[in-house]
N, C-alpha and C positions, 0 to 999 in steps of 0.2 A: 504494500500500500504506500502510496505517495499521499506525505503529507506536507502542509506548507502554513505556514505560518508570520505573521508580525511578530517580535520580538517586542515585548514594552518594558525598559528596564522599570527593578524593584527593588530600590537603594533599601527598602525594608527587611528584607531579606535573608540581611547578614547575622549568620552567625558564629561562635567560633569555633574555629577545628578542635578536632582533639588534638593533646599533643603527639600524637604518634602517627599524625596524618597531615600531608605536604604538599601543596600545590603546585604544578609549573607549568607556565606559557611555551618554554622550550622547547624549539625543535628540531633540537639533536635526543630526542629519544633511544635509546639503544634497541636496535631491531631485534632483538634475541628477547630483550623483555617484553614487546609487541608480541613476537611471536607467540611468546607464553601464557602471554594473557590470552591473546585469543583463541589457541590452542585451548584453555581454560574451559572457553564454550562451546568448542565445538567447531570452529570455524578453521578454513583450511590454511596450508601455510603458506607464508608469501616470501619469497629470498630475498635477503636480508636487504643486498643492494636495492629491489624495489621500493623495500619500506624507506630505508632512507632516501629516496629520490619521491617520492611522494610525502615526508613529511617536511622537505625543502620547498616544496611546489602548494605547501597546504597555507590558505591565506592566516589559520588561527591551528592552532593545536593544545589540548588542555591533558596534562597528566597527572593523577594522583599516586598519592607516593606511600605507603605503610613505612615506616622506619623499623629495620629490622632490630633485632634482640640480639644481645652480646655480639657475638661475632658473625651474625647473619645480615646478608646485604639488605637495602631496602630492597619492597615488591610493590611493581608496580598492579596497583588493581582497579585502575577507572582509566580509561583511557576515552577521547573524540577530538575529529580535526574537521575543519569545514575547508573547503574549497571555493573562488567564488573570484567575480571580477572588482569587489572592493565599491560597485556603484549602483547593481540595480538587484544582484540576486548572489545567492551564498549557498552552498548545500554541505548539510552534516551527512560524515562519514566515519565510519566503524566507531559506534556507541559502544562499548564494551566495560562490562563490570565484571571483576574475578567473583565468580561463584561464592565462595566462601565471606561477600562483600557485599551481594545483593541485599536490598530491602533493609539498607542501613544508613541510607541517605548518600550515598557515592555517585550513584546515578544521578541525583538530582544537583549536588554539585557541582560532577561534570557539565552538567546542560550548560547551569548557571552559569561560572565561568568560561564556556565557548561563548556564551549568547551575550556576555557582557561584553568579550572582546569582539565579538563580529558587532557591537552595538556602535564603537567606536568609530566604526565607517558609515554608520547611518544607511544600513545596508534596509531596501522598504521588504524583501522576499526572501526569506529562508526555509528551505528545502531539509526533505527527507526522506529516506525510504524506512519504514518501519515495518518490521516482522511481525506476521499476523500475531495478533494477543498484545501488544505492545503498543498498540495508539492509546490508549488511556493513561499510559505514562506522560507519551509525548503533548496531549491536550492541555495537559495543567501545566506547560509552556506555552501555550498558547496554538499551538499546531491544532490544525483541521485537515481533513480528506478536500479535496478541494471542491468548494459548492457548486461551481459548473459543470462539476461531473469528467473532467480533464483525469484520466490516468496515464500513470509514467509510463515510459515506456523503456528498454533499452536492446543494444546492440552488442553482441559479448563476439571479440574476435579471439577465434581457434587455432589460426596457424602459425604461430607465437614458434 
């Protein structure tokens, strides 16, 4: 399902992290913890090269971070990056939350800060493709199925 959306920011909104959970705009994410994450749910793998050259090419990108325990690294377990020309339309790509993270507020985090920094461009159209069961997340951002009755469409090339 394609859903699309107005972003209205909601300076209300804020609250604060726990201390063992760490935001970043950055997009030098390490592709290995990409992979992991979304390995996580189920999703297939991408070489590594590709992820880094798509999260150079991505207009915003938001990572959360668990801080690890004693001598364990942090993990990353919320990850989303939007794509988009900066003027008239913006589209969110790979929403992902590590399993053991869902339904603990990571999700709506992540929204919030892509949607804050795609807000800085005063972008009026932001896109998305949502996995059936999952528009009812994305609504309470503001996203709808689009009322003209418009669905996505795409083009997936095979001889890669």
């Amino acid at each position: 399902m394609v859903l699309s959306g107005i972003w209205r920011k909601n300076e209300n909104s804020k609250e604060p992290l726990p201390e063992n959970i760490s935001v970043s705009h950055d997009k030098a994410v390490p592709p290995q913890a990409v992979q992991e994450l979304c390995a996580s749910v189920g999703w297939s793998r991408r070489e590594p090269e590709l992820i880094v050259r798509a999260l150079q090419n991505s207009l915003a990108v938001v990572s959360i971070w668990a801080k690890g325990k004693d001598i364990k690294p942090d993990e990353l377990i919320g990850f989303a990056r939007a794509t988009g020309d900066k003027v008239f339309n913006a589209t969110v790509w790979d929403m992902v939350v590590r399993p053991d993270y869902q339904r603990a507020g990571i999700g709506r985090l992540v929204m919030c800060e892509l949607l804050k920094e795609l807000d800085e461009y005063q972008i009026p159209l932001v896109t998305l493709y949502a996995d059936p069961g999952t528009d009812g997340f994305y609504k309470r951002f503001g996203f709808m199925a689009d009322p003209s009755g418009v669905r996505g469409m795409f083009r997936e090339r095979i001889d890669y």
